[in-house]
N, C-alpha and C positions, 0 to 999 in steps of 0.2 A: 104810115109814118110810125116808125119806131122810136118809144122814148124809153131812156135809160135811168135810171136814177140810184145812185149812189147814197143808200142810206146811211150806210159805217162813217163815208166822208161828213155827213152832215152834221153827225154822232159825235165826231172827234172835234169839229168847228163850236158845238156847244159846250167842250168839259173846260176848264180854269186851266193855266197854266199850270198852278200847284200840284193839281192831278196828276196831269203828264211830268209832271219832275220827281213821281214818285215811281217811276217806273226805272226799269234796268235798262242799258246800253240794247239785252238780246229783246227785252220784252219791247221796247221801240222798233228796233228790226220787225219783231211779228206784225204790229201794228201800220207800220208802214206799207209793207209787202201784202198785205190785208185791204188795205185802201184807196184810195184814188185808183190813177193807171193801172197802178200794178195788179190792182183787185180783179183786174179783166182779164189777165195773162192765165194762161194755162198753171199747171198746180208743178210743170216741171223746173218753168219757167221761176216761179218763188221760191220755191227748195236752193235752184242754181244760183237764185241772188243771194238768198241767207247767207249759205255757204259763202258765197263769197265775203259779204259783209261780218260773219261773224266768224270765218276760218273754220266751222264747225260743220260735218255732213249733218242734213238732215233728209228726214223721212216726212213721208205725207204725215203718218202717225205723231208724228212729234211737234209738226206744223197743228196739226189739227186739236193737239193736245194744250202748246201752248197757247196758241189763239185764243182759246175755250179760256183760261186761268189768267189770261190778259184782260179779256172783256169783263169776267169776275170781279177783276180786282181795280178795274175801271169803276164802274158799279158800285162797288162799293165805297169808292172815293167819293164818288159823286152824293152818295147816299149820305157821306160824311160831311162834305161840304155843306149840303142843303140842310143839313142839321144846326149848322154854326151860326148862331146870330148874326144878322147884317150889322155892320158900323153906318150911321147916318147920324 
């Protein structure tokens, strides 16, 4: 029995709304195409959706590139949030 587990998904389910609304229209694109179903699709397969969603060709290089600068600055929100005192 094979089990699969989605750890990017689980990733995205713990960060605050406020995180992900500091993100861009393309850097949502990465992130989507990155996670869930899509995460399992072939590397031709996310290139072809990008482009579609963002009008823009892209490369594995550039996929690869933003992913990497997405998750950073993921990271670093979260970093930031955990920093902010709680209201109670």
């Amino acid at each position: 029995m094979k089990i699969e587990i989605d750890l990017k998904a689980g990733f995205l389910q713990s960060l605050k709304r406020e995180v992900l609304a500091t993100l861009t229209p393309e850097e949502r694109a990465v992130v989507e195409v990155s996670t869930g179903e899509m995460g399992n699709k072939p590397d031709a397969v996310k290139l072809g959706w990008l482009k579609m969603r963002t009008k823009e060709s892209w490369t594995k290089q550039r996929y690869s590139r933003a992913l990497s600068q997405v998750m950073q600055k993921l990271r670093a929100g979260v970093a930031a949030e955990a920093r902010k005192p709680t209201r109670e």
